[in-house]
Structures are given as structure tokens and as C-alpha cells.
N, C-alpha and C positions, 0 to 999 in steps of 0.2 A: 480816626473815630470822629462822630460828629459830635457838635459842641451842645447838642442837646440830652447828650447821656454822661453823667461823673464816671471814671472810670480807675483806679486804682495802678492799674499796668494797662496805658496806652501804647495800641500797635506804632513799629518799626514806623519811621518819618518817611519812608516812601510809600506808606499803606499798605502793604503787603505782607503778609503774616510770615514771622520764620521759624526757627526750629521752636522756640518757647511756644507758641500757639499751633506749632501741628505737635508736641508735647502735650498742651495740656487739653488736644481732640482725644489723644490718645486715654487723657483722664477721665472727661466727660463720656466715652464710649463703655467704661466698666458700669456706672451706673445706666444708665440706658440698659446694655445691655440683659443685665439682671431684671431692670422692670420689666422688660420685655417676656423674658423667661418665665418669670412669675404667671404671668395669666397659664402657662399651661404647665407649669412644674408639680403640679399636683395629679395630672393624668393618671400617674400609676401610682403613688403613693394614697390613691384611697382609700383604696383595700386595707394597705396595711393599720394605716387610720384608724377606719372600722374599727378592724381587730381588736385594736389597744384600747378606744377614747367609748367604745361603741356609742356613735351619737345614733340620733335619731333621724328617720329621712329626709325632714325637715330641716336639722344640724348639719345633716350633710350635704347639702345642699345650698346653705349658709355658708361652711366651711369653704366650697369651689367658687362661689358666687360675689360674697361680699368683699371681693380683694376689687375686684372689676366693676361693681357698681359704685364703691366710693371712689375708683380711681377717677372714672367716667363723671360721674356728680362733681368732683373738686377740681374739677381739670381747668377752667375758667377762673372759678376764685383763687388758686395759687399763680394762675398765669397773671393778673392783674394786681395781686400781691407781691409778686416778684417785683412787677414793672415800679410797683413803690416802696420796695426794702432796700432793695436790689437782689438780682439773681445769683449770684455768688451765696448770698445769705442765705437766699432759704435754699438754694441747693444743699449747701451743710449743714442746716436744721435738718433736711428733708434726710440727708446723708445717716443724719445721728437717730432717727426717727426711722428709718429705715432698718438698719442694722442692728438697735434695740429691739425693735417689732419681730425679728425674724430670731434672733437669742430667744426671745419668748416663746414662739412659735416653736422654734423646736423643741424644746423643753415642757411643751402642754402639758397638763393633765388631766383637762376635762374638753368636752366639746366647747363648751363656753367660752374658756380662754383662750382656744385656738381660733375660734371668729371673731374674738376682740383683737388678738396680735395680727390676724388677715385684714381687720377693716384698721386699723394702724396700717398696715404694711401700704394697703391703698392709699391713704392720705400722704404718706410718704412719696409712693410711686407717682402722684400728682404732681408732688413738689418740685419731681425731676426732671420727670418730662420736658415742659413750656418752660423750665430754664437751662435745662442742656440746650436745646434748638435757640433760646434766648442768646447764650451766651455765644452760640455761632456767630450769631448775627452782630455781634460788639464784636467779636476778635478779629473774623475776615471781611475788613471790608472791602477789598479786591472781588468783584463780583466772580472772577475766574474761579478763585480759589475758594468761596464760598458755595461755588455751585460744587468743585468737589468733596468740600468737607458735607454737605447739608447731602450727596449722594454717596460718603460713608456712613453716613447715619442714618440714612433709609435701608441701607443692607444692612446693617446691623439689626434696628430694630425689626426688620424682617426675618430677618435668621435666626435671633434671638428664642421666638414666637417655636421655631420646628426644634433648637436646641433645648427648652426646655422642658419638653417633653421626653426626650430622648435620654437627658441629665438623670432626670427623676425615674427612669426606670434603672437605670448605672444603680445610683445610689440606693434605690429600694433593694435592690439585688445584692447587693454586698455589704450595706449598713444597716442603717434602722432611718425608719421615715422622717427623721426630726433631720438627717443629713441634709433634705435636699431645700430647708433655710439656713443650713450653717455655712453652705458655700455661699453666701451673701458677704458674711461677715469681713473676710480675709479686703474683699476689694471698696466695701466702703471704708472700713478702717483706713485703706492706702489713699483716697478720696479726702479725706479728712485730714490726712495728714502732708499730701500733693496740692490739694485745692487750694489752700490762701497762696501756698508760691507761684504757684502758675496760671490762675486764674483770677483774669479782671473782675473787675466790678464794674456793673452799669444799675441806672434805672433812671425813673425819671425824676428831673429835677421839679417838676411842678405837678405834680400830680392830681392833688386837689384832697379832697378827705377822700376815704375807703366807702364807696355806697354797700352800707353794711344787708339794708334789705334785697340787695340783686346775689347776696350769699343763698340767702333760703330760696327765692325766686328760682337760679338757677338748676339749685337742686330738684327741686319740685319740677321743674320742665324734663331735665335728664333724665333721672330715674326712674319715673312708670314708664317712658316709652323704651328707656331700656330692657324695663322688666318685661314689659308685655314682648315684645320683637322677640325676646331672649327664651319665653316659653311656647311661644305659637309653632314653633316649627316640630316640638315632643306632644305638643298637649289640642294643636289646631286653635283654630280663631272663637276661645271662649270667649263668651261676656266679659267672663273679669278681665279678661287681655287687651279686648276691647274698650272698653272703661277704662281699662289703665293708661292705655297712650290716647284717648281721647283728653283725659286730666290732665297728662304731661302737654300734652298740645296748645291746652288750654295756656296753663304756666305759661310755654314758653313765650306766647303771647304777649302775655304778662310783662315778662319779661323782656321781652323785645322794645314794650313799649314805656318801661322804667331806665332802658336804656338809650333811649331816645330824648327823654321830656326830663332825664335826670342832669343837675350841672356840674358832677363829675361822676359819670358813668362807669362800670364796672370794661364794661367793653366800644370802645367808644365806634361812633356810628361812623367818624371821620375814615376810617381803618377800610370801610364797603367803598368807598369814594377812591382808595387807589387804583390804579389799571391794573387791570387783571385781579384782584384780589379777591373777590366776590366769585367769579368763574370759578378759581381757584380751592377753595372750600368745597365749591359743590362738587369739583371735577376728583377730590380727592374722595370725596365720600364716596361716589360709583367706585373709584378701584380697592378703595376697599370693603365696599358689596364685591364683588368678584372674589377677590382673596379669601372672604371668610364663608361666602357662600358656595365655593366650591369646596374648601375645605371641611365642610359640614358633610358632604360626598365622599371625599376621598380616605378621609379616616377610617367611616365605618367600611368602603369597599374593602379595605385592604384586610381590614381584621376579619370581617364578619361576610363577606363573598366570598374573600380569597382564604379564608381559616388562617390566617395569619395572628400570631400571639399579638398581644402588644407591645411591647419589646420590638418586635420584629419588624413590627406595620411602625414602628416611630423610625427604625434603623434604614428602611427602604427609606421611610417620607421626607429623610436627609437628602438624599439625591437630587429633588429638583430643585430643592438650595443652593447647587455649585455654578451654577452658572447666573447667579444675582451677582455676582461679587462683580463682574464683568458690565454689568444692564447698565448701572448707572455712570460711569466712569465715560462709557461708549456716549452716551448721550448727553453728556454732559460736552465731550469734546464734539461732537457736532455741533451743538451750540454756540460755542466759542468760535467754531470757526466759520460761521456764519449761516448755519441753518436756522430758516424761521423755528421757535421755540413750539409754533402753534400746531407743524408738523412733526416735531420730533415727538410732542404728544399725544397726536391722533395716531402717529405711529404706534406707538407705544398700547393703545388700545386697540387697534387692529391686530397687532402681536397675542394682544390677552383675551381678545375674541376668538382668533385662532385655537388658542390652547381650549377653551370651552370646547369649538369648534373638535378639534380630537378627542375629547372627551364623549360627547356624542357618541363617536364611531364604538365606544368602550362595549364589552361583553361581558360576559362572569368570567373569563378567562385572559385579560386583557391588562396582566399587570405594567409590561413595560410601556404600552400607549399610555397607559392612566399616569404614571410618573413623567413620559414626555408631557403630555399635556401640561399634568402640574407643573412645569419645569415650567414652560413656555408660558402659561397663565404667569405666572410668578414673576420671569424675566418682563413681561409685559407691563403687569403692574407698579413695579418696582422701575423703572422707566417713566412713569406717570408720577410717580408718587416723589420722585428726588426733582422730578423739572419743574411741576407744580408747586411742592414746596420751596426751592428754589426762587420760583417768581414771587410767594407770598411775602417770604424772606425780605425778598427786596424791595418789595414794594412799602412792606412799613415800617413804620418809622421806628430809628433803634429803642427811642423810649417807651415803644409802644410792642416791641417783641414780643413780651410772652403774652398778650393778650393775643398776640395774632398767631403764634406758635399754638396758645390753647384752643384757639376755635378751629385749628385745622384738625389737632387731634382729637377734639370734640366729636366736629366730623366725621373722624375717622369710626371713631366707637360706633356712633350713628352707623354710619354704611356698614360697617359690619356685622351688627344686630339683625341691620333689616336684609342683606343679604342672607343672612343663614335665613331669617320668617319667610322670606318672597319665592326661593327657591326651595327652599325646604320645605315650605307647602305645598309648591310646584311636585314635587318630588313624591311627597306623602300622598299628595291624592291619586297621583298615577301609582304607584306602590295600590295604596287602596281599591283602585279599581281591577288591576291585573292580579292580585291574587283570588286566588281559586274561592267562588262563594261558599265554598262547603268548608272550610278553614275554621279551626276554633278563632273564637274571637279577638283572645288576645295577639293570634298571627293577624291576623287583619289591620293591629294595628301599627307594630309596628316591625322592622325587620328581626332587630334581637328578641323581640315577644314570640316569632315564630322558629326562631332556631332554639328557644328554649323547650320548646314542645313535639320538637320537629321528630322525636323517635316515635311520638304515640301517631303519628300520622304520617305513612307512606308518603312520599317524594313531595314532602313540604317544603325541606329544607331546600329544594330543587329553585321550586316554585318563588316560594320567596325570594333567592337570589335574584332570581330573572325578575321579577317585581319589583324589585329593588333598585337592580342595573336601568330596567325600563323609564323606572323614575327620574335616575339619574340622568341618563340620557335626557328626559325632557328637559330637567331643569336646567341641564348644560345648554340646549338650544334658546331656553331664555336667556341665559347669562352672557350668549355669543351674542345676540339680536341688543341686548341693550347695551356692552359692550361698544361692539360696531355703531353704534346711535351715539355714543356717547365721543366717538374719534370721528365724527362730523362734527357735531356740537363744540369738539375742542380747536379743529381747526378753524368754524370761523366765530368762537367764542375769544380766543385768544391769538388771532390771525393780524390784529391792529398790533398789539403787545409786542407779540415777535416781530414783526414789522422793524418797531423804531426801535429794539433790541439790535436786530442786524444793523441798520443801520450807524446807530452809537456804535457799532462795534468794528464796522468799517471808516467812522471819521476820520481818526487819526491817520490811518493811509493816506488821506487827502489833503492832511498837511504837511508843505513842505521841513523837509527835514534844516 
């Protein structure tokens, strides 16, 4: 460990991490994993929600929403709070804040209290985040072994994402809705009571004071344009949606330039100044526009083209998950063994262009192409997303971790907002132009608006499908073309990087033994 981070359990004197720290990845991967789950464990417990709480569509719409909006707004201030507590710390604040949030949560008993225990749960799932990936970054400093651990935590938090939708219909199906926060509880509790034994402690020793005004700052930049990205692809390019990320834009401005001219900066600017790191941010936000913008496709194909329940369309959309486990491990040993890093990840996006690329080919009748595709989109991404993180990883400095862990998952939120807006609009207006003009209005607008009507009008439901598929198909054609742009852009974005990667990585060959 370097001597600019305190550390409570410093790694093994040959640098190389052993059984206690691949133990305590094994720890750090239950909360992850849960965060992860969280943004879609609610899919099918709405219903039941309704039922019980009956909010209002406004509350309900709170209730699915504000777990993700606070996550995304605090994801910066806990990573640069970490960097000053230490991340061990508020891991187990976040852990205890976490698991109380979700006791609550399942227990509601108004709409009220169940969007205050979700917007808790977010400030929690903030906490975790930028310091699980933190805390990688202090255990393995063996770059070998840190590339695998930071590419089982990109499969996790990937799979994460498809298991908890899946979970939440299990447990709607045989419990009561409050079930699917109480499976939280069992593995923070073991969090809490594993974490101080096997988990270092790092942060930095000189931090400076907390720049208290880049808390609201940040906020205000993240959230409209979350908001706005997050409704344009159901509701199209309103005024207010517009105004709202032109505000955030504004902020982040703002923001940008508080963290520049400030003299202990929330995110510091030194962080853009390492190799590769700056690529890096950007190159991870395209893949995850990809992931979530096709995923905005492939959900409703499967339920509402293919009449599939929901249950059913989560229990397929497991499938092109099995082969991530595999993406990252594979590309992580090409690395090692001396492939430029700059094409294992233009590789990696020409693989997740591909998968777009099959998607295209997609019909109303086209389920197992649409699962290869996702599969392959998936494998591709997730290939981009561990080698990228990876180099971000390494490139900053240990005391400065979760700052740089949270602006990749910053990022990531980023790219995945605006992936569902860019092609889902892509989507909507071809949808809008191929159905039939004589269409009641509300099929016009959107797919499920016309399979709700679809008996009082002869072969609508027809129509709409193919309107739908048509759409999707365009938007896939966009998702390939920037894709593919973007695995140019990586290889000679970070073509120098990998470079002296290979290199350092064949020196020692060169000295005699």
C-alpha cells in the first residue's frame, strides 16, 4: 500500500493480496450487489404496492424514481467523503443506513414513508458504491489481481441490475411486497459484522476542509438532467425536459468551475491529468448508453410484442447474463499477457455493436435473436466497462479513490439516462410514424397505449407490434453506428496508455534473472 493512504490491515509485504482480501471482495460484492438490484427490484412489486399504499401517480412514480435520483445526486459527495473519513467508515454507516432504510421500507404504511425509506435507501446505495470500488483500489495493489477483482465487480454489478427484477417477482409471487427489502437485511447485517475484521481502512491523510458548497452544486447539476433524460423517452422532448437539463447544465458548469478555482476541491482537477483517466469516464458513459438504451427495447419486446407475462420476460432476460461472468476475466487475461489495453477495448465495443447490430435484424417473432443480441451487447459491454475501470483505478491515486470511483459511476448514470432519451426517442418517432394514421390517439402514442385498445380496433395490435419492432430496429442501428465510433475513438484514445502498459508489463523479462 502506498504511504499516502492510513490503512488499518495493510496488504501481504509482497503486495499481493491473499486469502483475507479475496475474503473480504467476497464481502464488499453482497452490498454491491444489492445496490444494484435495488434500481429494478421494484419492477413487479408495484402492482402490489398500488394495491395496499394506493399512492397517487405522482407517488408512484416517486416511490420507483427517488431511490436512483438520490443515488445518482450523492454519488460524488460520498465518494470525496469517503476519500476524508475513510471508506471502511462510511461503508458501515452506509451499511447501517442501508439495512434500516429497507426494515422501514418494508414495513410502510403510507406512500409517504415508503419514498422517504427509498430516498434513505439511495443516500445509503451512494455510500457503497465509490467505496466498495475504493476499497479495491487499497487492498489489491498487484495491478494483475486488481484488474480481476475490479472485473468481478463489474459482473456483479451487471447481473445485479437483470437479478433484481427477477427476485421481485419470486418474492411478489409467494410473499407480500415488503419481502423484496427484507432480503437486504440478512447480508448487510453480515457486512457489519465481517467488515471491521477484514476490511482495511484507507483515505487521505491531508485532505484539506470538505468544500461544503460543491454538495448543493453537484446536486443541482445531476438531477435535472437526470430528470429530464429519464422522462423524454415516455413523454418526448417537452419544455419542462428541456429546461430541466439545460439548468442542470448550467450547475454543472457551475460546478466544474468551483472545482477548479476551489483550494480543497470536492473532485480534484489533478484526477483529469492522469493517463487515460479523462478517456476513461467518457468511454464508460457510451457503454453504458448502450446497456440501458437497449434495455429500454428489449423489456417491453419481450412482454408486450412477444405477450409475454412479466415474470416470464424477467426469467428469459436472465439468459444473456450467463455469459458476462466469462467477458471480464477473458479480457482482463489478454491484458496481462501483453495485449494493448486500447484494443481489448475497442474490441469490446465492436462486440457490443455487433449485438445492436443483431438486434436490427429483430421481427415480432424473433425471440432467441433478441436474447443473442442482448447477450452479446452485454458481453461487449461489460468487457469495456472492467478494462476501463481498471485503468481509472489505477491511474488515481489511492487517496483519491472514491472521488474517482464516483465520477466513473456518475458517468455511468449519465450514459444511461441519455441512452434510454437518444434511442428511445429514436424509437418513438419511428413507432410514431409507422402506425396506421387512423389509430386512436392514445395507440399513436405509445405501444402499451395501443395494446390497451387494441380489441375496439381490428389489427391494431398487429400494427403496433410491427411499429414498435420498426422502431427498435432503428434505434439499434443508432446504438451499432455510435458503438462502432466509439471502438475507434478507444483505440486511439487510449492507444499511448496501452502502449507503456505492455510495455511495463514486459520489463521484467528483460532483466536478467
Amino acid at each position: 500500500m502506498t504511504t499516502n493512504a492510513t490503512s488499518t490491515t495493510p496488504p501481504p509485504p509482497s503486495g499481493r493480496a491473499g486469502r483475507r482480501e479475496w475474503t473480504a471482495l467476497g464481502v464488499l460484492m453482497l452490498p454491491l450487489l444489492l445496490v444494484s438490484m435495488d434500481v429494478s427490484v421494484l419492477y413487479f412489486a408495484i402492482p402490489a404496492i398500488s394495491a395496499d399504499l394506493e399512492p397517487s401517480g405522482t407517488q408512484q412514480l416517486w416511490i420507483f424514481d427517488i431511490y436512483a435520483f438520490v443515488l445518482a445526486g450523492l454519488l460524488m459527495t460520498m465518494g470525496s467523503l469517503g476519500d476524508r473519513i475513510g471508506h471502511r467508515r462510511l461503508l458501515l454507516i452506509g451499511a447501517a443506513a442501508f439495512g434500516t432504510a429497507s426494515l422501514v421500507a418494508a414495513y410502510a404504511n403510507s406512500a409517504e414513508m415508503l419514498i422517504a425509506a427509498r430516498a434513505v435507501l439511495g443516500i445509503g446505495g451512494a455510500t457503497l458504491m465509490p467505496s466498495t470500488m475504493a476499497m479495491l483500489r487499497t487492498m489489491f495493489a498487484d495491478p494483475a489481481q486488481r484488474a480481476k477483482a475490479i472485473g468481478l465487480w463489474s459482473g456483479v454489478m451487471t447481473a445485479g441490475i437483470a437479478l433484481g427484477s427477477v427476485m421481485s417477482g419470486v418474492l411478489v409471487e409467494y410473499f407480500w411486497w415488503g419481502s423484496v427489502f427484507l432480503v437486504n437485511l440478512p447480508a448487510m447485517a453480515l457486512l457489519l459484522i465481517l467488515g471491521p475484521m477484514l476490511l482495511p481502512e484507507s483515505r487521505n491523510p491531508a485532505p484539506g476542509r470538505f468544500d461544503r458548497l460543491s454538495v448543493p452544486l453537484s446536486m443541482a447539476a445531476v438531477l435535472p438532467v437526470i430528470y429530464g433524460l429519464k422522462e423524454i423517452p415516455s413523454e418526448g422532448w417537452n419544455v419542462r425536459y428541456v429546461v430541466s437539463i439545460t439548468v442542470g447544465l448550467l450547475f454543472a458548469a457551475l460546478f466544474v468551475h468551483r472545482q477548479r478555482t476551489a483550494a480543497a476541491p470536492m473532485i480534484d482537477p489533478a484526477l483529469f491529468r492522469g493517463r487515460g483517466f479523462a478517456p476513461s469516464v467518457g468511454l464508460n458513459l457510451v457503454s453504458a448508453f448502450g446497456v440501458m438504451g437497449s434495455a429500454y427495447f428489449t423489456t417491453q419486446y419481450l412482454q408486450s410484442v412477444l405477450d409475454k407475462s412479466a415474470l416470464e420476460a424477467a426469467l428469459w432476460a436472465l439468459l444473456p447474463s450467463v455469459p458476462i461472468g466469462a467477458a471480464a476475466p477473458i479480457a482482463t487475461q489478454l491484458v496481462h499477457k501483453g495485449v494493448n489495453r486500447a484494443y481489448v477495448v475497442s474490441a469490446g465495443f465492436a462486440i457490443a455493436a455487433s449485438g445492436f447490430g443483431l438486434l436490427a435484424l429483430a421481427g415480432t417473432d424473433s425471440m432467441v435473436l433478441v436474447l443473442v443480441a442482448c447477450g452479446v451487447l452485454a458481453v461487449g459491454c461489460v468487457v469495456v466497462m472492467s478494462q476501463i475501470m481498471d485503468l481509472a483505478m489505477g491511474t488515481a491515486p489511492v487517496e483519491r479513490a472514491g472521488a474517482a470511483s464516483s465520477l466513473m459511476e456518475t458517468g455511468a448514470e449519465f450514459g444511461g439516462a441519455l441512452g434510454m432519451a437518444v434511442l428511445g426517442s429514436i424509437g418513438t418517432a419511428i413507432y410514431r410514424h409507422e402506425i396506421p394514421a387512423s389509430a386512436p390517439d392514445v395507440a399513436r402514442e405509445t405501444l402499451g397505449g395501443a395494446l390497451a385498445v387494441a380489441d375496439q380496433v381490428p389489427g391494431l395490435a398487429t400494427a403496433a407490434r410491427e411499429a414498435f419492432t420498426s422502431g427498435m430496429q432503428g434505434a439499434a442501428i443508432a446504438g451499432a453506428v455510435l458503438l462502432a465510433g466509439a471502438a475507434v475513438l478507444a483505440a486511439v484514445a487510449l492507444r499511448r496508455v496501452g502502449m507503456r502498459e505492455v510495455t511495463e508489463a514486459r520489463e521484467p523479462e528483460k532483466v536478467p534473472a
